[in-house]
N, C-alpha and C positions, 0 to 999 in steps of 0.2 A: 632213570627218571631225570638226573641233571641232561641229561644229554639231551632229550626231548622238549625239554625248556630251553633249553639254548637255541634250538634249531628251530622252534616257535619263536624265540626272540630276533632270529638273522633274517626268520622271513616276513616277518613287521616289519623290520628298518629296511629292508628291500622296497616292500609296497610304499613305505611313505618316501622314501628319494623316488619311486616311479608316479608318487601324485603331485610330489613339488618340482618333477621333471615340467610334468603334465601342463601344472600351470606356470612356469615360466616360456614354455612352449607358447600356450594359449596367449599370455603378454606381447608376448613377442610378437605373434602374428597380428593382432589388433593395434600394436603398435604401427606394424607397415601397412595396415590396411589406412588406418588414419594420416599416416604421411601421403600417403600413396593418391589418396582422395586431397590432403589442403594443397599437394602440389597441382593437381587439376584445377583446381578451384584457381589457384594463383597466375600458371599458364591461360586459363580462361580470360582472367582479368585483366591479361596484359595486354592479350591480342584482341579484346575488346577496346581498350584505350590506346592501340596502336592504330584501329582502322576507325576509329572516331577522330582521331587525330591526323589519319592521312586524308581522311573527308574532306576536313574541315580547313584543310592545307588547299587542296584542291579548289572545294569551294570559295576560298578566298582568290586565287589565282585566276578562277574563269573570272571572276566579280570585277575584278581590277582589267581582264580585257575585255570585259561583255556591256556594250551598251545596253542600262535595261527601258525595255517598251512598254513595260505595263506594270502600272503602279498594282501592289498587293493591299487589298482591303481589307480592313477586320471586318471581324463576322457581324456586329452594330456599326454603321456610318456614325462617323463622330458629327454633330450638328452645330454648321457655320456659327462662330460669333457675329454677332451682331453688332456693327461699329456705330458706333455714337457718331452723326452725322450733322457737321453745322453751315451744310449748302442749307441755302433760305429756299423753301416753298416756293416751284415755278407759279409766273402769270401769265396774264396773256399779253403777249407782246414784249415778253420781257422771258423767253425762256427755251433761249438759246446758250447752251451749256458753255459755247467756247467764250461767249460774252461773260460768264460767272468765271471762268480760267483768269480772265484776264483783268476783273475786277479783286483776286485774290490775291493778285498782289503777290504771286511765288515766282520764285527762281528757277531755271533749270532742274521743267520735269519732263517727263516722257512718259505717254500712254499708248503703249500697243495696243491697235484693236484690230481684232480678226471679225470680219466679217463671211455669213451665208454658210456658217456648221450648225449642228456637229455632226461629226462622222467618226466611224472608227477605224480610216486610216492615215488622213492627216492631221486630225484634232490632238490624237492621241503623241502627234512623235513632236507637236510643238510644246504638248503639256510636258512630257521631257524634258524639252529644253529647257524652258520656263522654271523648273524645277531645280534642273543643274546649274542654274544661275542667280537660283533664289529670286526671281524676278517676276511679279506678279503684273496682270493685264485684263482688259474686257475685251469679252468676247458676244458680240451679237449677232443672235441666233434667227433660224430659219424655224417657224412653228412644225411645221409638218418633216422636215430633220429631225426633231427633236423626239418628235415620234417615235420614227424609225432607229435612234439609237440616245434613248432616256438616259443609259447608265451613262454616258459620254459627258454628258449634263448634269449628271447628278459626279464624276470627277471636276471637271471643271468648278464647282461649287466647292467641295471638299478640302480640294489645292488650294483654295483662296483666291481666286478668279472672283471676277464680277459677271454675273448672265444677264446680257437684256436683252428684249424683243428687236428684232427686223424683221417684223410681218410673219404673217406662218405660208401665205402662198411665195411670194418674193413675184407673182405674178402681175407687172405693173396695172394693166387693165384692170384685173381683181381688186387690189390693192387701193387704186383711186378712183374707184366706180363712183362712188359717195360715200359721203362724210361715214354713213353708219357701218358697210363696208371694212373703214379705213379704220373705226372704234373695236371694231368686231377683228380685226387682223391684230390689231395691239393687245387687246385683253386677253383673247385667246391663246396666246403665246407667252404673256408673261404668266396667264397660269400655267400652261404648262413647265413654266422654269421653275414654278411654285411647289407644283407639282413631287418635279424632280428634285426640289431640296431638301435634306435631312431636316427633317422638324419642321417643314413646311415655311423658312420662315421667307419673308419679304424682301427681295432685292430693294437699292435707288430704283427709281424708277427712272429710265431715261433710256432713249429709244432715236435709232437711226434710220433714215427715210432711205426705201429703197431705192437709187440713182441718188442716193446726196438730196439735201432741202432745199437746191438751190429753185430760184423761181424762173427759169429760161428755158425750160426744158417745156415737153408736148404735157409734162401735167403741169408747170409751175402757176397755171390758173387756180387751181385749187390749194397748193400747198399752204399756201399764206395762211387759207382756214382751217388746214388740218393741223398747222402749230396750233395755233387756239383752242382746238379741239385737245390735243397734247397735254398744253396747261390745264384746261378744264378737267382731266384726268388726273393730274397730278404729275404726269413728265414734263422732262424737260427733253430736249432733242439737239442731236448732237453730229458737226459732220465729220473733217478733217483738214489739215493744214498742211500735208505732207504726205506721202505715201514712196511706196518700192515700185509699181507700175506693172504688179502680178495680177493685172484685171485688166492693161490697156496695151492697146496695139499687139505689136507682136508677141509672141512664147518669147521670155528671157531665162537664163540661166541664172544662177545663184549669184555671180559676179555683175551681171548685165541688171540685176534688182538693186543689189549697193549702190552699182553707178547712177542708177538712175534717181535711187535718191539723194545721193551726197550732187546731182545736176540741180532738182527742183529742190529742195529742202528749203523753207523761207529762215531768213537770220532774227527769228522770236524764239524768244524766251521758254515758254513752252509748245512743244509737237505731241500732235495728236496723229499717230503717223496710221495709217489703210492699208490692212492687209487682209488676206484672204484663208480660209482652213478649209475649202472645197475642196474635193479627193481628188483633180488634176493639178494640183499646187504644191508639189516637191520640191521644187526651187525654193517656195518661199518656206519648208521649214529647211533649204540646207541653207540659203543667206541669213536665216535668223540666229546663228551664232555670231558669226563677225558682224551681224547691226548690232547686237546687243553689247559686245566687246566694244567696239567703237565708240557707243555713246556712253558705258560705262565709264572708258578715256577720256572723256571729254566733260564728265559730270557730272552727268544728267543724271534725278530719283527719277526711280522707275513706280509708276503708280496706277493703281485702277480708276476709273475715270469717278468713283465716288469718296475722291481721295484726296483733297482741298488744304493747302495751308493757308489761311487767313492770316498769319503772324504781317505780312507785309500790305495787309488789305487797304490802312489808315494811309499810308504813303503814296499808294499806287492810286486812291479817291484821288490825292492834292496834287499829282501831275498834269500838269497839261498837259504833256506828250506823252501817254502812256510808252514804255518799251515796244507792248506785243498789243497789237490791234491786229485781229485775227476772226473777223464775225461775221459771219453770212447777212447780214442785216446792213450793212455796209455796201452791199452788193446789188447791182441791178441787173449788169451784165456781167455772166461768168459762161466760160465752153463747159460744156460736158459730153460724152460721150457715150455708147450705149452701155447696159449692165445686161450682159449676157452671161452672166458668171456662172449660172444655176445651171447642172447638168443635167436637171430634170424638166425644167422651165425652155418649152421650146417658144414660147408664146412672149419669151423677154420683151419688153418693147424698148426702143433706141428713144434716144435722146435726143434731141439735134443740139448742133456745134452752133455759138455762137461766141463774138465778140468783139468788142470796138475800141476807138481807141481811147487811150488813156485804161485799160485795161493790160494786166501782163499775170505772170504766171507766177509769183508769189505764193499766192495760197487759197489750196484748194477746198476750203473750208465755205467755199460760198463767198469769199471775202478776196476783191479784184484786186490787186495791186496798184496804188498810184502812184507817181512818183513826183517827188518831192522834193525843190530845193533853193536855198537863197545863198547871199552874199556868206555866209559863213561857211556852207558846203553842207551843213545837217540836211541831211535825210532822213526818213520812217521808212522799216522795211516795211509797212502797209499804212501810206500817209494820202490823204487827196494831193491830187494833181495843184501844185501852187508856187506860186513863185511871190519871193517876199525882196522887199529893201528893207536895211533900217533907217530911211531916211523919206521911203513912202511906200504907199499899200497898193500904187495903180499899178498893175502887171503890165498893161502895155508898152508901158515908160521904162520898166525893166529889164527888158529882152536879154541883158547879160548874163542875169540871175536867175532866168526859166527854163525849165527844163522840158524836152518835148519826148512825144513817147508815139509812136506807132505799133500796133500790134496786127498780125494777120492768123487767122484761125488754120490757115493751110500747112495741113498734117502735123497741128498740135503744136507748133511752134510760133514765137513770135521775135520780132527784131525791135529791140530796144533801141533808137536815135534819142542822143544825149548830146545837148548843145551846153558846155559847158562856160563858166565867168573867160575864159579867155576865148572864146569863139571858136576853139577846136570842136570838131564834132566826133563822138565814136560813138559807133554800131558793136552791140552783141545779140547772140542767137538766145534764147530762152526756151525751153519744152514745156510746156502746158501742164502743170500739175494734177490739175481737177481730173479726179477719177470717180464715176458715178460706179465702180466696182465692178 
């Protein structure tokens, strides 16, 4: 009987060391099962933050050599602020923009204007630049362009650009048929800029005549009443004083554009320089870094032409010799040349060349250069033609102190004769600035 209980007792304590084998067994393998899986898990997570991190190495290296082309938009356009603007309400006869420049009394600015876009392959690579330089400009547009590439117009806006109308046909005939014609080419294209703005909201309004305002030209019979027409609208009209020369004579290169305006460039205070964003004009967005460097150097605010500082306005009222006289209104005789700029526009019509003397090449804003000078040596880079004493007013009696000026229209250039107080006489060559684009 003991014996039988004993041998019942050896094989209970058998089975329970083979159920607590069992489960330290069971432990055990749920142990490695649980390493086995947080080491996955951990290997997972590294080599997810290794190739996020070699991406992102990457992507920063192509950024730093990759010029970029196209601005990325949010999914809502953000909608232009609206700048509180204290140009005075144009009139008639009085609403000529570069005349309100120059009553404003400011310093050393500069207003890029591209003329006859948008498009989306040279609009796009000067908004670039524009950008990489932090450097804002107006850009006046072609109605029926703007058609064909709205979103181009609706960046331009976005960037902080200014958009105004230059006609929607750019077709001169179209364009100055009549007055209502000429109402109907303006309105219709600044709604389309309207159109194409986030929030719809209202540019300035100010508007550049196609071939320039000047009145010498085969339409300048009518222009005179299409400014008043202008003001009755509510613009003003605006031409230029300076340009690169990517519309006239020959095809230049990106260096043959700097030179040609560091030639003509007139010595006021501010330029309003003429340039082009029509899809044959590479040049002028590869010269548009070194103009923009240059006059950065030299410095010039870079400003959109609804961009005004008044701070110097009370000073520049009580001059009598303003700095910068720069105003097509000043002008009777100015050259221009044809606008054939439009690649779709076979119907351009030219201009004719004219000019006389006591005219020279100063500034192609409609506003002839005269030149200017008495006993003290003072000149105006855009003064009437006068000769003074301070001892009397009759110029004939002065011959010492007058200065004489010849111009010849033949191939855009003219030759300045300067008979100076000591009776020497020197000649220099001048290039025609007036570019009708």
């Amino acid at each position: 009987m003991a014996v039988s209980q004993d041998f019942e007792a050896r094989r209970r304590e058998r089975l329970k060391k083979q159920r607590l084998q069992k489960q330290r067994m069971r432990r055990i393998r749920l142990a490695v099962l649980v390493g086995v899986f947080a080491l996955i898990i951990i290997l997972i997570i590294v080599g997810v933050s290794k190739c996020s991190g070699g991406n992102e190495t990457q992507n920063n290296n192509n950024a730093e050599n990759t010029v970029v082309t196209q601005v990325p938009f949010e999914t809502e356009a953000p909608t232009p602020v609206v700048k509180e603007s204290s140009i005075p309400a144009p009139v008639k006869g009085d609403n000529n923009f570069l005349d309100e420049i120059m009553r404003s009394g400011q310093k050393k600015h500069v207003y890029l204007t591209f003329d006859d876009g948008p498009n989306d392959s040279i609009t796009p690579q000067i908004l670039d630049i524009l950008r990489r330089y932090n450097v804002k400009a107006t850009f006046f547009m072609v109605g029926k362009y703007i058609e064909k590439t709205p979103y181009m117009c609706t960046r331009v806006i976005q960037e902080g650009h200014l958009a105004a109308p230059h006609s929607y046909t750019h077709d001169y005939a179209t364009v100055y048929a009549n007055e209502q014609n000429f109402r109907d080419e303006v309105e219709k294209t600044y709604q389309l800029i309207v159109d194409n703005t986030p929030g719809n909201v209202e540019p300035f309004k100010i508007f550049r005549f196609p071939g320039g305002s000047f009145e010498t030209d085969s339409y300048g019979s009518v222009k005179g009443t299409y400014k008043d027409a202008l003001a009755d609208m509510g613009y003003y009209y605006c031409d230029w004083n300076s340009l690169t020369g990517d519309a006239e004579g020959a095809t230049k290169d990106a260096q043959g554009l700097i030179d040609y305006f560091e030639s003509t460039r007139p010595n006021v205070n501010n330029l309003i320089i003429l340039m082009h964003d029509t899809v044959n004009k590479q040049a002028t967005v590869d010269a548009l870094p070194a103009l923009i460097e240059k006059l950065m150097s030299e410095g010039y605010t870079f400003s959109r032409l609804d961009e005004l500082d008044y701070s110097n306005a009370a000073q520049a009222a009580s001059s009598e010799q303003p700095e910068e006289s720069v105003s097509s209104s000043d002008t009777a005789e100015s050259s221009s040349v044809s606008d054939n700029d439009d690649p779709d526009d076979s119907s351009g019509s030219s201009s004719s060349s004219s000019s006389s003397s006591g005219s020279s090449s100063g500034s192609s804003s409609g506003s002839s250069s005269k030149s200017s000078s008495s006993n003290s040596g003072a000149s105006g880079s855009s003064s009437k033609s006068s000769s003074s004493s301070s001892d009397t007013s009759d110029s004939s009696s002065s011959n010492s102190s007058s200065s004489k000026s010849s111009s010849s229209s033949n191939s855009g250039s003219s030759t300045i004769t300067s008979t100076t107080t000591s009776g020497e006489t020197t000649e220099r060559e001048e290039t025609n600035v007036i570019d009708p684009e």
